[in-house]
MMTF fields as JSON, N, C-alpha, C and O atoms, coordinates in Angstrom:
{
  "mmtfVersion": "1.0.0",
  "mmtfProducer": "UNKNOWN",
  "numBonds": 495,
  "numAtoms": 496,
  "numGroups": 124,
  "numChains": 1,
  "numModels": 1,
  "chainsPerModel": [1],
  "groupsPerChain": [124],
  "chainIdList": ["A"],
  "bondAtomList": [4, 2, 8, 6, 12, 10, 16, 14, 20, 18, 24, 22, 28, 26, 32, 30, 36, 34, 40, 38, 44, 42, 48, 46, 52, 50, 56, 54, 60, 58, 64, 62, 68, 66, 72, 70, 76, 74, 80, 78, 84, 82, 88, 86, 92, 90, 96, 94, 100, 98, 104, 102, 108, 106, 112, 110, 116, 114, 120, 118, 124, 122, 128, 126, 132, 130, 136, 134, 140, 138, 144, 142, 148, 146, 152, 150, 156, 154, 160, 158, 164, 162, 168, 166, 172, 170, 176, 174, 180, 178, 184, 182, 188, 186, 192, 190, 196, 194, 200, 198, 204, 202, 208, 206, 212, 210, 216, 214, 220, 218, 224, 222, 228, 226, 232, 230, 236, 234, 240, 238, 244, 242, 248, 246, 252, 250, 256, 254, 260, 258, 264, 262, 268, 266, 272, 270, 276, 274, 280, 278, 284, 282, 288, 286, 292, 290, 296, 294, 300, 298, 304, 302, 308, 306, 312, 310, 316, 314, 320, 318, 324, 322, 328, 326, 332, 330, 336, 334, 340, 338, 344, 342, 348, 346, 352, 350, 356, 354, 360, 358, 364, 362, 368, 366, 372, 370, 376, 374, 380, 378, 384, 382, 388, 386, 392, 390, 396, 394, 400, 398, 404, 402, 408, 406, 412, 410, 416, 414, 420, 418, 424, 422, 428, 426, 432, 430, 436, 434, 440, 438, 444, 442, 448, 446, 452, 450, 456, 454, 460, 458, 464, 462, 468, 466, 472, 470, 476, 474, 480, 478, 484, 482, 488, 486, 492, 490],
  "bondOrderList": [1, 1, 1, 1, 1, 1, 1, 1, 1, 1, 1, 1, 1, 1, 1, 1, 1, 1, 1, 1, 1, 1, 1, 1, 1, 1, 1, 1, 1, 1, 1, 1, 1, 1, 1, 1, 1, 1, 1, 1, 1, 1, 1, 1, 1, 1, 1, 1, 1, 1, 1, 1, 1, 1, 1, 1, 1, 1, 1, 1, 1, 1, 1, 1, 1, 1, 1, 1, 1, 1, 1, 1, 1, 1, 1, 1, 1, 1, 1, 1, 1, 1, 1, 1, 1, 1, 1, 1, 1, 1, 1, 1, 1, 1, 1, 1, 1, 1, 1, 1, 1, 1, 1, 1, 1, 1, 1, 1, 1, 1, 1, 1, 1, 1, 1, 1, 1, 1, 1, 1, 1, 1, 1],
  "groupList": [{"groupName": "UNK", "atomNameList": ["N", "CA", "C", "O"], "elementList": ["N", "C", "C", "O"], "formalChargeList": [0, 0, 0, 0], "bondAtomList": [1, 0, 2, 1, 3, 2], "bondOrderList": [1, 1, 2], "singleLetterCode": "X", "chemCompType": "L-PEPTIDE LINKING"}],
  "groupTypeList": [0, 0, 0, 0, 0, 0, 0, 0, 0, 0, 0, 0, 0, 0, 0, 0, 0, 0, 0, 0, 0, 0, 0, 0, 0, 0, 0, 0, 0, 0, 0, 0, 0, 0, 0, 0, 0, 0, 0, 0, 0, 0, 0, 0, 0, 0, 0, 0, 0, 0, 0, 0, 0, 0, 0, 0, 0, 0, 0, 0, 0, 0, 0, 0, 0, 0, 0, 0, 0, 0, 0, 0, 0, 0, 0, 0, 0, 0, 0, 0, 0, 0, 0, 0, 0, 0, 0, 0, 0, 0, 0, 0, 0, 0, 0, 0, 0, 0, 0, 0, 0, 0, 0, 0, 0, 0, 0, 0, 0, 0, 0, 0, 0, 0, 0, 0, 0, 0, 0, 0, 0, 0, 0, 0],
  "groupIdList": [1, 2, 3, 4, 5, 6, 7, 8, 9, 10, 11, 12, 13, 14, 15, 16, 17, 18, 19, 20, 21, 22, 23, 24, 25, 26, 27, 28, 29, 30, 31, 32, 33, 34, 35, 36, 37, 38, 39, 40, 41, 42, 43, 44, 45, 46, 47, 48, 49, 50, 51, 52, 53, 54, 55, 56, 57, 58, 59, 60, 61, 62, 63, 64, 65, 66, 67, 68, 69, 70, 71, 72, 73, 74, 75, 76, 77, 78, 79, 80, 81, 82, 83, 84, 85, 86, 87, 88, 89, 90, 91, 92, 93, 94, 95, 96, 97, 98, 99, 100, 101, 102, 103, 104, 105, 106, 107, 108, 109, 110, 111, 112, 113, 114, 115, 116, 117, 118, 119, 120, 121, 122, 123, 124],
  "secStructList": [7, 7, 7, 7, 7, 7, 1, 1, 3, 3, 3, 3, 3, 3, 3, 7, 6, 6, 1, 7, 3, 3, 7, 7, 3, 3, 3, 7, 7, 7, 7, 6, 6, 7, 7, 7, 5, 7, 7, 6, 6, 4, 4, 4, 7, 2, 2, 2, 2, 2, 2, 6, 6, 7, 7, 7, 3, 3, 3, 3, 3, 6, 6, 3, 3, 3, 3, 7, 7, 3, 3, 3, 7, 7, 7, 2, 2, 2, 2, 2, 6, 2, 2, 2, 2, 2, 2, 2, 2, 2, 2, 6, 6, 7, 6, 6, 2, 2, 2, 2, 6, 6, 1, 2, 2, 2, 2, 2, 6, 7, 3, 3, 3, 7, 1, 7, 7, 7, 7, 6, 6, 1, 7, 7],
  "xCoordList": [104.185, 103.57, 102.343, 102.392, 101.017, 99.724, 100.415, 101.428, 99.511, 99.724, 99.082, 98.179, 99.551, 99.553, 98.284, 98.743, 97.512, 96.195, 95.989, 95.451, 96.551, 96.281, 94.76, 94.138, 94.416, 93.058, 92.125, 91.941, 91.762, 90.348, 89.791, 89.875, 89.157, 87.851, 88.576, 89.586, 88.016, 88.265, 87.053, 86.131, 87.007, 85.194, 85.437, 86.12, 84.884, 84.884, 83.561, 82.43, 83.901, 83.217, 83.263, 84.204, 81.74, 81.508, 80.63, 79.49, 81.008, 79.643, 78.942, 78.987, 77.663, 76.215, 76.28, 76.893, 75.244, 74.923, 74.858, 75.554, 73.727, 73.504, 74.7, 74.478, 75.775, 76.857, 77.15, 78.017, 76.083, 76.209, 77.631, 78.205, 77.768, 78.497, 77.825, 77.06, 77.916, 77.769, 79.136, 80.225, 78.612, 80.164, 79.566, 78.454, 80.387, 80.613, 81.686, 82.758, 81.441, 82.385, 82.801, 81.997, 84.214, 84.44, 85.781, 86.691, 85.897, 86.972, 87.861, 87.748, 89.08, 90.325, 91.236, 91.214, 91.932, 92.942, 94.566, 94.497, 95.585, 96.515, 97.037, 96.765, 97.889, 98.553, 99.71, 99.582, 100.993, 102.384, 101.898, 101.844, 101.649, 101.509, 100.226, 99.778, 99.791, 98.531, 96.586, 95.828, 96.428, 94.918, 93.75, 93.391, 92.991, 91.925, 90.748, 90.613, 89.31, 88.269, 87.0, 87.24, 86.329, 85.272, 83.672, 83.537, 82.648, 81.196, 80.498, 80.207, 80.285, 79.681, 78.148, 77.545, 77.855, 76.473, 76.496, 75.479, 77.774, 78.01, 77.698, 77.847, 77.264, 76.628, 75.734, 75.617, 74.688, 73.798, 73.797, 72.842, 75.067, 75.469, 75.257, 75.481, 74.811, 74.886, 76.205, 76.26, 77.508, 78.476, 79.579, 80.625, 79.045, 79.909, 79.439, 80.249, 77.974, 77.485, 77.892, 77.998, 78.228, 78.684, 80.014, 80.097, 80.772, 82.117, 82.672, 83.571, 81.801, 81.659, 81.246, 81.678, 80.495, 80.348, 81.273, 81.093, 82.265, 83.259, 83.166, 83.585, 82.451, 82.145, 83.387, 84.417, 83.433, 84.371, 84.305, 83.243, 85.577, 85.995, 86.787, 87.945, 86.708, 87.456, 87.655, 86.824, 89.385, 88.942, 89.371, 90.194, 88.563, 89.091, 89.948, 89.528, 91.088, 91.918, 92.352, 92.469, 92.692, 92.946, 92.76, 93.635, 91.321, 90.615, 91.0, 90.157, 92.169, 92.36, 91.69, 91.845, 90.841, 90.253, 91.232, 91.856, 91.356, 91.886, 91.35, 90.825, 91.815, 90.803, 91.787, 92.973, 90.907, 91.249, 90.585, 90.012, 90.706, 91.131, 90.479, 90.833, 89.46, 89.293, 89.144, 88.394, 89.998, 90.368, 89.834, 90.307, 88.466, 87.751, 89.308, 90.444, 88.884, 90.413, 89.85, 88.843, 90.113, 89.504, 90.474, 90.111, 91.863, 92.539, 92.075, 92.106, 91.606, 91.12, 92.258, 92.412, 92.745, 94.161, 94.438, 94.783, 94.279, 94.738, 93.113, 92.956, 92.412, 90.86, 90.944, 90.414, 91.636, 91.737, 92.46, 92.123, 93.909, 94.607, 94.4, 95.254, 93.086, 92.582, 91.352, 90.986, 90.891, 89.829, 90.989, 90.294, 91.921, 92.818, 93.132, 92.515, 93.568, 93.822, 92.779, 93.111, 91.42, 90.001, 89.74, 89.261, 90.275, 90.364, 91.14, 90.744, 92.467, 93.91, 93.155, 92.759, 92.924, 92.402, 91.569, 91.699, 90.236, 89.178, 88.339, 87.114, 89.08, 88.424, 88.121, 87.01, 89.243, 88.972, 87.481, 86.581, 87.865, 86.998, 85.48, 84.555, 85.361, 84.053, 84.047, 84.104, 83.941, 83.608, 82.62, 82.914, 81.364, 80.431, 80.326, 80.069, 80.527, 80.617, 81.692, 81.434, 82.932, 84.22, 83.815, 84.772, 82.982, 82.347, 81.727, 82.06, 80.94, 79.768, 80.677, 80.362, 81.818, 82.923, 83.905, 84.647, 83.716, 84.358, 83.731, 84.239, 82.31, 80.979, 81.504, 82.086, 81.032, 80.971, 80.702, 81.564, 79.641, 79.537, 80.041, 80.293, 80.045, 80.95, 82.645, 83.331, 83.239, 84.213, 84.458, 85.592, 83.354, 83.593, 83.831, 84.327, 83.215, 83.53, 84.881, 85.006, 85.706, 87.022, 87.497, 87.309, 88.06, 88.955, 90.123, 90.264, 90.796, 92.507, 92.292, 91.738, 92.902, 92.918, 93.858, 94.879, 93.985, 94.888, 94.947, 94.029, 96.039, 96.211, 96.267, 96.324, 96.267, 96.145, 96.94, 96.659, 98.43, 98.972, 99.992, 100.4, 100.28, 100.935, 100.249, 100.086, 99.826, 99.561, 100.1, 99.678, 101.375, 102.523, 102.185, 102.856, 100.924, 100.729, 100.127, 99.922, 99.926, 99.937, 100.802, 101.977, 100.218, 101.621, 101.768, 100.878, 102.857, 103.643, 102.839, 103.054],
  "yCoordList": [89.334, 90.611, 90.827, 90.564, 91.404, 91.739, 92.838, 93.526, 92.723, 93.83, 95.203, 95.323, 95.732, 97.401, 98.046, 98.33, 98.186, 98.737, 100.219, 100.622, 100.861, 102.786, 103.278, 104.291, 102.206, 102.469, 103.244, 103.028, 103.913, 104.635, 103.601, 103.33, 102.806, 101.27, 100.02, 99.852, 99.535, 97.879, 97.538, 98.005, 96.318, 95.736, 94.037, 93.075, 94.143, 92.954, 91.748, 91.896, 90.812, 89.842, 88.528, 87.771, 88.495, 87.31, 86.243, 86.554, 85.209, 84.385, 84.173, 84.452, 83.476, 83.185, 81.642, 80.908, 81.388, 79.612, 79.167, 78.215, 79.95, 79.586, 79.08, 78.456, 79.628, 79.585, 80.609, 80.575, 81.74, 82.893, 84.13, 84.127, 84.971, 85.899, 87.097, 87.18, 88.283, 89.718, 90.172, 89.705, 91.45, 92.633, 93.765, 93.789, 94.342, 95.546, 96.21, 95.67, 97.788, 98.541, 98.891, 99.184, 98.756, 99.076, 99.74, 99.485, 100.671, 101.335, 100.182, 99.087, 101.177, 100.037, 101.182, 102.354, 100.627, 101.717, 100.243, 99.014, 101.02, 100.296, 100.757, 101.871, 99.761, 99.876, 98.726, 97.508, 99.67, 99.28, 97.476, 96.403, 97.806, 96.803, 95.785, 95.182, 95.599, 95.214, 95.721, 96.19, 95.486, 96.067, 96.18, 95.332, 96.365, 96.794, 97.217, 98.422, 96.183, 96.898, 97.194, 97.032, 97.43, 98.165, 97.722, 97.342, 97.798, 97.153, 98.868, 99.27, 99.946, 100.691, 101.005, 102.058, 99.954, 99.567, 98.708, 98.1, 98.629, 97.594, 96.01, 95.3, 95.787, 94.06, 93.725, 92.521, 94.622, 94.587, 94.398, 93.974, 94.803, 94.499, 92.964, 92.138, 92.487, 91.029, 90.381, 89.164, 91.186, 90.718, 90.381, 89.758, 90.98, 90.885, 89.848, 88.921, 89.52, 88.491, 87.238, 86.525, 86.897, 85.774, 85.818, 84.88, 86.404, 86.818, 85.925, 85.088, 86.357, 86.09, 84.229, 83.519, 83.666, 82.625, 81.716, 80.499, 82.313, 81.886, 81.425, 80.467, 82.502, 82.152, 82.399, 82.867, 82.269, 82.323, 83.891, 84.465, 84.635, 85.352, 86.337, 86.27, 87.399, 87.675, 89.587, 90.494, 89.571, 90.976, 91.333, 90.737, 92.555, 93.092, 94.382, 95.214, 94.524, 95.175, 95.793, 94.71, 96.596, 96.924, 96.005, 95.524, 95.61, 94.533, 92.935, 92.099, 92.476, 91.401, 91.048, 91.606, 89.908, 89.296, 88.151, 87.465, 87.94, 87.788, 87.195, 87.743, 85.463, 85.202, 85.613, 85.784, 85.62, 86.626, 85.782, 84.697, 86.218, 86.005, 87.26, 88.368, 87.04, 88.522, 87.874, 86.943, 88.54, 88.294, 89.497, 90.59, 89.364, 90.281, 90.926, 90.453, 91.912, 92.716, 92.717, 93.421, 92.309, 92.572, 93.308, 93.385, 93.956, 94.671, 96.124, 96.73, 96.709, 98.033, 99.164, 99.599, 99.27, 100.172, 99.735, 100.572, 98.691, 98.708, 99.071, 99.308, 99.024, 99.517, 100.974, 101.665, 101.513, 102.76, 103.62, 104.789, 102.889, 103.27, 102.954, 103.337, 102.121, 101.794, 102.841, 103.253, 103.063, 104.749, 106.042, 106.98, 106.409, 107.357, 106.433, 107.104, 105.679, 105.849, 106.215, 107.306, 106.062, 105.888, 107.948, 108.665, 108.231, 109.796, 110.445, 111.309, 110.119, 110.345, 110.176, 111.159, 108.97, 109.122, 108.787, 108.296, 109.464, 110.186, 110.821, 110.697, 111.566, 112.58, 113.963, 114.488, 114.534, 115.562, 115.492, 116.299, 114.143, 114.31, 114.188, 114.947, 113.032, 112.843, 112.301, 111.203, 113.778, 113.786, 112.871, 112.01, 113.196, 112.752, 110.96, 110.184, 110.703, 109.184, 108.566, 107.519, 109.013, 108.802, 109.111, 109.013, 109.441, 109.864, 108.453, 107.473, 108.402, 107.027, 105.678, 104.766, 105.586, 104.722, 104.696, 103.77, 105.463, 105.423, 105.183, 104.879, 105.344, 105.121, 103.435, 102.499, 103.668, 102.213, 101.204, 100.328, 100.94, 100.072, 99.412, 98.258, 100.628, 100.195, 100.057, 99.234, 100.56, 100.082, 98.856, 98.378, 98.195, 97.077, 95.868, 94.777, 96.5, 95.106, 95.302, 95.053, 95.796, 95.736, 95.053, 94.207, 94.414, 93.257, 93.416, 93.928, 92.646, 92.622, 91.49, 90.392, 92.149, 90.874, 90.061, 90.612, 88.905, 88.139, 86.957, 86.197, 86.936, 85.974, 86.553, 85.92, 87.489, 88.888, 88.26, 87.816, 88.313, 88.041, 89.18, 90.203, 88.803, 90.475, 90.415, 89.474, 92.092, 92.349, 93.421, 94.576, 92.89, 93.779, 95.24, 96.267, 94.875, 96.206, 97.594, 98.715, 97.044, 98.355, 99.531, 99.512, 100.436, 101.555, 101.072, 100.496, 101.373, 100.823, 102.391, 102.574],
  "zCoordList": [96.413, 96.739, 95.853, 94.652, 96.561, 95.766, 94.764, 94.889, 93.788, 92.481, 93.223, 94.051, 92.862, 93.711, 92.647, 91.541, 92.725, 92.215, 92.731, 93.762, 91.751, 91.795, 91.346, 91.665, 90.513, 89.752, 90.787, 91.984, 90.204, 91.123, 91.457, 92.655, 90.718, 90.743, 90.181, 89.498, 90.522, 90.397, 90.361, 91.028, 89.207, 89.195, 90.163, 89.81, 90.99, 91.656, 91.375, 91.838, 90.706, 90.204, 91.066, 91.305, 91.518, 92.777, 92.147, 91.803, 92.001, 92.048, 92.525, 93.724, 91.948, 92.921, 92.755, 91.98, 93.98, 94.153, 93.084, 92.732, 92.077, 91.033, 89.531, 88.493, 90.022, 88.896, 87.88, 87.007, 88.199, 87.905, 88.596, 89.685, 87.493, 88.195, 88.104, 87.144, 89.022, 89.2, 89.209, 89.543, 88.633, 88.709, 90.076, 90.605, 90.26, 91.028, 90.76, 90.482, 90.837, 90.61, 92.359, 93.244, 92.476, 93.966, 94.068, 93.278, 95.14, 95.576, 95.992, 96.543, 95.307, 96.373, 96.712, 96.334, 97.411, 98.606, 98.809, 98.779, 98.966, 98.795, 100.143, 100.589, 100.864, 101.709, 102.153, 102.285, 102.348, 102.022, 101.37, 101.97, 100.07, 98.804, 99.201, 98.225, 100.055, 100.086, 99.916, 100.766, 98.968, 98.486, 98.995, 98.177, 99.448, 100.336, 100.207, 99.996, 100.313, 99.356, 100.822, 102.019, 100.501, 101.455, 100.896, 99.733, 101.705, 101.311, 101.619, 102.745, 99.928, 101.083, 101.452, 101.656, 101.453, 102.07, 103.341, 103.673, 104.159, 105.189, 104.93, 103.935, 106.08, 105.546, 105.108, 104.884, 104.78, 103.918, 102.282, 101.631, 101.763, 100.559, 100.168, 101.052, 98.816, 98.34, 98.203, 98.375, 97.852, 97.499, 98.344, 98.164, 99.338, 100.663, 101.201, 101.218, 101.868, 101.608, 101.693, 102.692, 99.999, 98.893, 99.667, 100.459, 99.665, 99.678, 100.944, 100.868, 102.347, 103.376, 103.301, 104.21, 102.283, 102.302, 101.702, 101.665, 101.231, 100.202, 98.73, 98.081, 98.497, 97.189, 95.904, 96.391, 95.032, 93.927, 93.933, 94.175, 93.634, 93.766, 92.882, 93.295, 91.657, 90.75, 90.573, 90.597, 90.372, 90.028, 88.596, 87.901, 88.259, 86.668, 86.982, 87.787, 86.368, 86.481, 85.308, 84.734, 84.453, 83.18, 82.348, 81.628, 82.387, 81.624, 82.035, 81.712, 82.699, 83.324, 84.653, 85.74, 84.311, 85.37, 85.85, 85.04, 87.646, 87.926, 89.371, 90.341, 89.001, 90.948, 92.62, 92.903, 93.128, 94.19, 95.705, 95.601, 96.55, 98.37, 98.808, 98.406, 99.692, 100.433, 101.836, 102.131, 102.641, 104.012, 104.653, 104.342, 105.915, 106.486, 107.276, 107.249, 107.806, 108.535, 110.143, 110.225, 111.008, 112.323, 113.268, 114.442, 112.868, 113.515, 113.405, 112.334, 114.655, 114.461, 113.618, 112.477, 114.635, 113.941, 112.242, 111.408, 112.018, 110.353, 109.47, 108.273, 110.215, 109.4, 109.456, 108.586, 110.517, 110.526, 109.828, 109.641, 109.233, 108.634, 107.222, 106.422, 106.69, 105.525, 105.035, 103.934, 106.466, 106.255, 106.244, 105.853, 106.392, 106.304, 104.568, 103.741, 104.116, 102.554, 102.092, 101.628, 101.808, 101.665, 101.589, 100.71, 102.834, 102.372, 101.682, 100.899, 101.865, 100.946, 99.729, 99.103, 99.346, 97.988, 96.861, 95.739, 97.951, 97.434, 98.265, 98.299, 98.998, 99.716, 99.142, 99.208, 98.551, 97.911, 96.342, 96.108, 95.596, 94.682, 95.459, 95.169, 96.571, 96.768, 98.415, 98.968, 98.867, 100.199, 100.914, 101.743, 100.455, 101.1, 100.942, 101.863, 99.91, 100.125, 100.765, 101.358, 100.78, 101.763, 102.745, 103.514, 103.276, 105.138, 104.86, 105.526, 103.99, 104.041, 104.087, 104.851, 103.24, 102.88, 104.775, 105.103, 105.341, 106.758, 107.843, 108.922, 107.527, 108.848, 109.321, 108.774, 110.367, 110.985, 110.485, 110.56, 109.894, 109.288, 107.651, 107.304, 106.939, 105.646, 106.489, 105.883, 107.464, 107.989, 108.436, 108.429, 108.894, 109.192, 108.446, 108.729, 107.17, 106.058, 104.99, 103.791, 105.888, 105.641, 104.939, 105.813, 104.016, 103.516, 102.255, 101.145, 103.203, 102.152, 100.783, 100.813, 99.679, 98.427, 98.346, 97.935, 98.571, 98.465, 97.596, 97.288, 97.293, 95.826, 94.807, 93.753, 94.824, 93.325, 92.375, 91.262, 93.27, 91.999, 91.225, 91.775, 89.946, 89.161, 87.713, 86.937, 87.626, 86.558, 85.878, 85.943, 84.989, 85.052, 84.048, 83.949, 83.4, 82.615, 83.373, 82.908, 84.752, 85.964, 85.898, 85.532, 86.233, 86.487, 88.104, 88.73, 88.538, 89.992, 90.924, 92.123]
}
C-alpha cells in the first residue's frame, strides 16, 4: 500500500536530460490509500513534461526523499473524484486556485504515485 500523505505539499523532484534535478512544491490529495498529484498549469508545466517522458522521479516527504511512479489517470470518474478531494481539502483555505487545480486542463494531468512505498514517521 502507497504511504498515505496528509501533508498539505509534497516537493516533487524530477530530473532533467541533463542529470540535473528540479524541485516543485505540489498538492497531493489521497484516495482510499492511493496519492494523487495534479500539473496546475496543465501540460504546459516542465515537470509534467519530464514526467510524461519518464524521467527519474522523487518525492520529499517529512524530509525523506523517496523514488516514485506517476501513472497519468485516464478514468474520468476517478479524476473526478480526485477534483472532489482537491476541494475537500483545500477548498476552504484557497478557493480560487482549487477552481484553477479542477479546470480542465490542470484535470487532465491527473496522476497516481506509485512505488511510494512507507514512510512510517507519517501521521496515518
Amino acid at each position: 500500500m502507497n504511504t498515505v500523505m496528509n501533508d498539505a505539499e509534497i516537493v516533487l523532484w524530477v530530473r532533467h536530460a541533463d542529470g540535473r534535478w528540479s524541485a516543485r512544491t505540489v498538492w497531493v490529495v489521497v484516495l482510499d490509500g492511493e496519492a494523487y498529484v495534479r500539473s496546475a498549469f496543465g501540460p504546459r508545466s516542465a515537470w509534467y513534461r519530464r514526467v510524461l517522458r519518464h524521467a527519474d522521479t522523487e518525492v520529499e516527504v517529512a524530509g525523506v526523499r523517496l523514488s516514485v511512479s506517476l501513472q497519468p489517470v485516464e478514468d474520468l470518474a476517478l479524476v473526478q473524484r480526485v477534483s472532489g478531494a482537491y476541494r475537500a481539502k483545500y477548498g476552504l483555505s484557497w478557493p480560487g486556485p482549487v477552481e484553477s487545480m479542477n479546470a480542465h486542463e490542470a484535470a487532465a494531468t491527473t496522476m497516481r504515485l506509485t512505488n511510494v512505498g512507507q514512510v512510517p514517521q507519517l501521521p496515518a
